[in-house]
KEDREN-892246 format. One record per residue (C-alpha): residue number from 0; residue in one letter; x, y, z. Coordinates in nm, 3 decimals, always signed. Example, Ala and Ser with C-alpha at 12.3 -4.5 7.8 and 13.67 -1.06 7.14 Angstrom:
{0,a,{+1.230,-0.450,+0.780}}
{1,s,{+1.367,-0.106,+0.714}}
END
This chain:
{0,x,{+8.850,-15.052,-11.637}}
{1,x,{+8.757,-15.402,-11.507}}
{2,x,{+9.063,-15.573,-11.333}}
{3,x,{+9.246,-15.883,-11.458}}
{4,x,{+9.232,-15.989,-11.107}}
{5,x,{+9.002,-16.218,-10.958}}
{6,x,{+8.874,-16.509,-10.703}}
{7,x,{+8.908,-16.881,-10.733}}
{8,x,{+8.698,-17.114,-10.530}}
{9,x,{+8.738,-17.501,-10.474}}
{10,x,{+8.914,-17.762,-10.305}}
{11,x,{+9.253,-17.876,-10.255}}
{12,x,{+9.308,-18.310,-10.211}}
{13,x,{+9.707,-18.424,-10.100}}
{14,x,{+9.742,-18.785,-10.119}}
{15,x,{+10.014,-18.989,-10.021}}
{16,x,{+10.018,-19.295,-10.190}}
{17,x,{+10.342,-19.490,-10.051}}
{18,x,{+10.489,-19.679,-9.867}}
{19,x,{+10.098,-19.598,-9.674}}
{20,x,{+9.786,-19.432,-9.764}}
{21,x,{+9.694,-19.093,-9.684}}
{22,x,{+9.442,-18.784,-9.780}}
{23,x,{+9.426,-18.469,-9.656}}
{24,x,{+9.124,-18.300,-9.860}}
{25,x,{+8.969,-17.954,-9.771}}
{26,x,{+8.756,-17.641,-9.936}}
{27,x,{+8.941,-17.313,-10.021}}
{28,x,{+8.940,-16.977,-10.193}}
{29,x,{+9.272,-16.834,-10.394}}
{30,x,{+9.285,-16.470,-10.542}}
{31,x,{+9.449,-16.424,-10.872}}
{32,x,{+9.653,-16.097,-10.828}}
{33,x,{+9.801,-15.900,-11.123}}
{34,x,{+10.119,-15.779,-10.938}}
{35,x,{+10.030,-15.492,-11.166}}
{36,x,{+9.718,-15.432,-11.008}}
{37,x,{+9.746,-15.471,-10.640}}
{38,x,{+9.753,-15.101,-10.547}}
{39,x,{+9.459,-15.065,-10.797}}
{40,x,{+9.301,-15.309,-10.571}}
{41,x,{+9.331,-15.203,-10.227}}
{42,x,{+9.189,-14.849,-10.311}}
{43,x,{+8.875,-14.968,-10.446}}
{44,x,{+8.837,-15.310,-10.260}}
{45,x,{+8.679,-15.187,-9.873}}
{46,x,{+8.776,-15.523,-9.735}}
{47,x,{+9.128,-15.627,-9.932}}
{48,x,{+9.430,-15.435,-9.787}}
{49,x,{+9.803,-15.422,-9.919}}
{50,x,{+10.040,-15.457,-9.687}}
{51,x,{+9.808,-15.318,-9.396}}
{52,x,{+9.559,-15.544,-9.214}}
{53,x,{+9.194,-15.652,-9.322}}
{54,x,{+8.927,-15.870,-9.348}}
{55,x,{+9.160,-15.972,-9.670}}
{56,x,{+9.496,-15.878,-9.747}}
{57,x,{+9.803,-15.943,-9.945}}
{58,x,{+10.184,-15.848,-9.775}}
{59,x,{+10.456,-15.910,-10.014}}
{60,x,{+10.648,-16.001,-9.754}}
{61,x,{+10.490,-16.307,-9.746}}
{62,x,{+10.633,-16.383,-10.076}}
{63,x,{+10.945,-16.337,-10.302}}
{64,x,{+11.280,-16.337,-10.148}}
{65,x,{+11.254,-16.104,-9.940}}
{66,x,{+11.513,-15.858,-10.100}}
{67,x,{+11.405,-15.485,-10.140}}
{68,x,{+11.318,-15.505,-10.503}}
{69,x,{+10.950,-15.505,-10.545}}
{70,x,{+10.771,-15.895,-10.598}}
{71,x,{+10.746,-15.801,-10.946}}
{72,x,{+11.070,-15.682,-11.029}}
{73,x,{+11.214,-15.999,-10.784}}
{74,x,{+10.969,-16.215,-11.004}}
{75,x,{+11.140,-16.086,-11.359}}
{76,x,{+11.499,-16.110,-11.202}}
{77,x,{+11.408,-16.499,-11.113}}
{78,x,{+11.242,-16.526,-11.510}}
{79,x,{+11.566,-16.382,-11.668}}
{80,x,{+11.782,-16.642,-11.466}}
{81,x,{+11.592,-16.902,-11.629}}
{82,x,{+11.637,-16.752,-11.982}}
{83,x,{+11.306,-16.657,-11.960}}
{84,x,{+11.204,-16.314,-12.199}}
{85,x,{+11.022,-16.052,-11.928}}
{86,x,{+10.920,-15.731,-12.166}}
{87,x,{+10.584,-15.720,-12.193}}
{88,x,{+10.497,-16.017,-11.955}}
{89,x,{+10.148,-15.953,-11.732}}
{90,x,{+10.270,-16.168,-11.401}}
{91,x,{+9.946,-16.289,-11.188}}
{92,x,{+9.974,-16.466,-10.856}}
{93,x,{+9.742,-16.719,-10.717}}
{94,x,{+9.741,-16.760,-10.406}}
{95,x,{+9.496,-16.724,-10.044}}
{96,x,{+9.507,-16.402,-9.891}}
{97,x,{+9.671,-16.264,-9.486}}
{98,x,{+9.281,-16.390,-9.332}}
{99,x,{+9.255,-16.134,-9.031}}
{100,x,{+9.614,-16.047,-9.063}}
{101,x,{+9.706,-16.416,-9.091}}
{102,x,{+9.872,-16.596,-9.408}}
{103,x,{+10.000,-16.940,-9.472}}
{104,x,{+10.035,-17.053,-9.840}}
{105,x,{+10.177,-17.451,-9.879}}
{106,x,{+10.195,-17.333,-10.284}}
{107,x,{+10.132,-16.978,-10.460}}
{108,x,{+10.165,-17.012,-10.795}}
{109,x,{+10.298,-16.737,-11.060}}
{110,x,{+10.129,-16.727,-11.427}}
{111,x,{+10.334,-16.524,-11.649}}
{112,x,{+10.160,-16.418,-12.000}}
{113,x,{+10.256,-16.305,-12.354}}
{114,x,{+10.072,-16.017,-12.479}}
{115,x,{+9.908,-16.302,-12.704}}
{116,x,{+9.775,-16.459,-12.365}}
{117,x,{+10.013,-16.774,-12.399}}
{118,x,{+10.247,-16.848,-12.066}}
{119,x,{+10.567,-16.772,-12.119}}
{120,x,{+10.644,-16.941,-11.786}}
{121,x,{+10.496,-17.071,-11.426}}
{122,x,{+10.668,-17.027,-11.097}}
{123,x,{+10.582,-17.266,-10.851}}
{124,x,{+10.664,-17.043,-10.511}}
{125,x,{+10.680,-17.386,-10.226}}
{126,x,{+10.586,-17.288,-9.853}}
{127,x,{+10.690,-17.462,-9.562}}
{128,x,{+10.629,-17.458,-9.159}}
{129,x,{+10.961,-17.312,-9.085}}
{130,x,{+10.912,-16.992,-9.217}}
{131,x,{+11.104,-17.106,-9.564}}
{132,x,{+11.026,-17.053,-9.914}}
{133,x,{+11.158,-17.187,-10.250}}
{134,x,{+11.073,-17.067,-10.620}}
{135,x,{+11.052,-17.386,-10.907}}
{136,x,{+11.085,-17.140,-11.223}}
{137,x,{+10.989,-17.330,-11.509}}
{138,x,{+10.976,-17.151,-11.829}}
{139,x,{+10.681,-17.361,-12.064}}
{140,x,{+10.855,-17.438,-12.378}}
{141,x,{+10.559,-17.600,-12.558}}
{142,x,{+10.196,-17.526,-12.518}}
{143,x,{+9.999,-17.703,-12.806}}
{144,x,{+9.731,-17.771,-12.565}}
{145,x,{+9.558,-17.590,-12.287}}
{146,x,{+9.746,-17.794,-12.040}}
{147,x,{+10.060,-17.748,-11.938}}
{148,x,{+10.310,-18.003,-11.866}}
{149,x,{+10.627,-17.974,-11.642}}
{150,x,{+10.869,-18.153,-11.482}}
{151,x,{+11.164,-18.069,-11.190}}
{152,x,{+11.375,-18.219,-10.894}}
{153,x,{+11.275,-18.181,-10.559}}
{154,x,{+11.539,-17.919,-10.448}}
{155,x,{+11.377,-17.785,-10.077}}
{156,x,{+11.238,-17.971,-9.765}}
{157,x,{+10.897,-17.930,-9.705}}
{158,x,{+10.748,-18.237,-9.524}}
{159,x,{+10.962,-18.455,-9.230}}
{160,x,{+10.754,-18.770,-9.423}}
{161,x,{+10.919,-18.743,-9.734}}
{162,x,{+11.266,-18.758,-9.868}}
{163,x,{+11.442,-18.552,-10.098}}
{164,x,{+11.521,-18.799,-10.387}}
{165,x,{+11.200,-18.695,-10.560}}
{166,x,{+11.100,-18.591,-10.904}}
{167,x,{+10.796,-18.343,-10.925}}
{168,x,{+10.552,-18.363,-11.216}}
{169,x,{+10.320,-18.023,-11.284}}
{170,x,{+10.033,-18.057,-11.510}}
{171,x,{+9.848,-17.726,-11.506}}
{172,x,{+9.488,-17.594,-11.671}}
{173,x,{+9.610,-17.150,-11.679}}
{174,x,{+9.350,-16.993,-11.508}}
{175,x,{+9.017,-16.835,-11.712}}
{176,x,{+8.704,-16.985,-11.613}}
{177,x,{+8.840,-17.270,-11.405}}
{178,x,{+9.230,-17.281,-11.310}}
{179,x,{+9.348,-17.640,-11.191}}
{180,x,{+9.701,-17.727,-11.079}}
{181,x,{+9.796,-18.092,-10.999}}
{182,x,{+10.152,-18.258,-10.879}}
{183,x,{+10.277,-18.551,-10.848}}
{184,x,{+10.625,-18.679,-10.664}}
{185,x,{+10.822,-19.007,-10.788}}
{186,x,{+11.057,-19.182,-10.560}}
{187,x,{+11.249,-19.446,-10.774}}
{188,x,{+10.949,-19.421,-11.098}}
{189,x,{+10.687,-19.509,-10.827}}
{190,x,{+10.483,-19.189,-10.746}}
{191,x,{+10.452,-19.130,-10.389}}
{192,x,{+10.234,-18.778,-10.354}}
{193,x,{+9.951,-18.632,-10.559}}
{194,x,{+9.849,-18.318,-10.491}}
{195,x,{+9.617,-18.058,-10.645}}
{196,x,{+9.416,-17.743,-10.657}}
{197,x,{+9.081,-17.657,-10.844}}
{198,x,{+8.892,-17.368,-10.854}}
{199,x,{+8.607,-17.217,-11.026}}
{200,x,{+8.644,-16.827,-11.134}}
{201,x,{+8.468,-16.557,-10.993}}
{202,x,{+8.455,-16.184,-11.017}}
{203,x,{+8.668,-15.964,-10.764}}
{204,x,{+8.451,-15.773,-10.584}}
{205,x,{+8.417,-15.682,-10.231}}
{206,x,{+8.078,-15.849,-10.254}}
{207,x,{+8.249,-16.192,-10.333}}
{208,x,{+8.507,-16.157,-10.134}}
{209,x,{+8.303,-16.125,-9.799}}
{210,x,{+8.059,-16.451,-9.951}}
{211,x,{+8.442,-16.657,-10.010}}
{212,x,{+8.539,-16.540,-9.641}}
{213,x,{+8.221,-16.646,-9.489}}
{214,x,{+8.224,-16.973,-9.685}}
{215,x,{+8.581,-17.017,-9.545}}
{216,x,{+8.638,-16.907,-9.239}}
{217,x,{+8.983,-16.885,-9.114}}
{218,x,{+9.115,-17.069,-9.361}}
{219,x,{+9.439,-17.008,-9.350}}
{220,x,{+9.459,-17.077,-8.986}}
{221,x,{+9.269,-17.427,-9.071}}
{222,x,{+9.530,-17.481,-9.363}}
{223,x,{+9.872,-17.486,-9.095}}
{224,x,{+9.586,-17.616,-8.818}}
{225,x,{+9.548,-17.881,-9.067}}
{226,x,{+9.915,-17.995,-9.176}}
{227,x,{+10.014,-18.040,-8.821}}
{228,x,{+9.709,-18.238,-8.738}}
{229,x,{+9.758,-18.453,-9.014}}
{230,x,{+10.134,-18.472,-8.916}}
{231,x,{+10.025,-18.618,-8.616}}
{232,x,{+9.826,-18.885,-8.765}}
{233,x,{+10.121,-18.966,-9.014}}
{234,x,{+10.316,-19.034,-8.711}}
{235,x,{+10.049,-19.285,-8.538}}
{236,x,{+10.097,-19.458,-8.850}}
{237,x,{+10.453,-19.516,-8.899}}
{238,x,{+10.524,-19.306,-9.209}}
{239,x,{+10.933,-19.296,-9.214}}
{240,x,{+11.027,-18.952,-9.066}}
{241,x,{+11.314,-18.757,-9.256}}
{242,x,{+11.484,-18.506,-9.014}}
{243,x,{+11.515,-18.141,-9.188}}
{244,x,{+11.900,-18.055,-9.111}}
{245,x,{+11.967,-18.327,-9.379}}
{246,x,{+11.706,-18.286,-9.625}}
{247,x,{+11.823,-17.871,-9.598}}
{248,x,{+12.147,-17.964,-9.652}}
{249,x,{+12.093,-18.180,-9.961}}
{250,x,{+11.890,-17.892,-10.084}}
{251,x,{+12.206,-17.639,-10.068}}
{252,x,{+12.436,-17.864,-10.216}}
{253,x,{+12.201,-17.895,-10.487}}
{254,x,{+12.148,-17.537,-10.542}}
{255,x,{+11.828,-17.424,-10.433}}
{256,x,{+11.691,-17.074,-10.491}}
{257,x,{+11.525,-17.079,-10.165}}
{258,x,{+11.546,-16.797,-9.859}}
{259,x,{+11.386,-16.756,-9.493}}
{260,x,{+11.188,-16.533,-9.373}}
END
């Protein structure tokens, strides 16, 4: 039986926009995991490991919230609090793999499908550099198109450059042949940050995995090599720094389903 699993390739461009101009823009691969699947996966996969190291592998420690329950029984207990229906749901995860035994994902992103193939509901799983996490559920209520439209408040501090008085914007294309996820943050109806991912689909196969690790190497070292760089350069140019103890505290008051690892 052919897995519903698979590879993404593409590129990933974060843009601030105000009060100053900034890009960071860089190449990247993403594997689509059916949490149903993973096991399935390692065994026949040489070079993809669960929860042991590889070339490629996927830890669910890295996700989730870090409770005993397995990340897809955690990921239906997070659906039902949103009202969200979970029988029959197929749950995939996209995200970049542990690279050598190392992992960093700024977003990993949760598609969960109907039998039918519609979403029944996205959950945008945010990363940040102090080992903290934070799950956006967001069940889709309407999907007359192929994109997908959503919209939360910022509840969980992930960059000292930007406040927490922010409205998020998700337009996503589900993944088939291409998957594309874009975001955008408004401060005050002006929008501050764009980000996005795009990626073109490819079979998973231990073939295509070696080609995406060649064509990337390191890259998840490169991806927190990168933010802090870029930190750096936000400083030199006077972006407004927002220490964390606040912003985290804003965050609890507000509720946040977040948890450190």
């Amino acid at each position: 039986m052919t897995p519903s699993s698979c590879l993404y390739t593409g590129r990933v461009v974060h843009r601030r926009l105000l009060p100053r101009t900034h890009q960071l823009r860089y190449r990247a691969f993403w594997m689509l995991l059916d949490l149903n699947e993973i096991d399935s996966l390692s065994k026949h996969l040489k070079f993809f490991s669960h929860n042991r190291f590889n070339l490629a592998g996927f830890h669910d420690a890295d996700h989730g919230d870090g409770s005993d329950l397995s990340l897809l029984e955690q990921t239906r207990v997070l659906l039902r609090r949103a009202g969200c229906r979970t029988d029959q749901l197929t749950i995939k995860l996209l995200c970049m793999p542990r690279i050598l035994g190392y992992g960093f994902n700024p977003l990993s992103v949760y598609f969960c499908f109907r039998l039918d193939g519609a979403v029944e509901a996205i959950i945008y799983e945010v990363h940040n550099t102090f080992s903290e996490r934070h799950s956006y559920v967001l069940p889709v209520y309407s999907a007359t198109t192929e994109i997908i439209e959503q919209h939360c408040p910022k509840e969980f501090y992930v960059s000292p450059f930007l406040g927490m008085d922010i409205s998020y914007g998700f337009r996503v294309l589900p993944p088939a042949a291409r998957v594309e996820v874009s975001i955008h943050g408004k401060e005050n109806g002006n929008t501050v940050i764009a980000a996005s991912l795009s990626g073109k689909r490819h079979q998973l196969t231990d073939g295509a995995l070696i080609k995406a690790l060649a064509s990337h190497p390191l890259l998840t070292l490169k991806v927190i090599a990168g933010i802090h760089w870029h930190a750096f350069r936000m400083i030199l140019k006077g972006f407004c720094f927002y220490p964390r103890d606040r912003a985290a505290r804003t965050a609890k008051a507000a509720g946040s389903q977040g948890m450190r690892s």
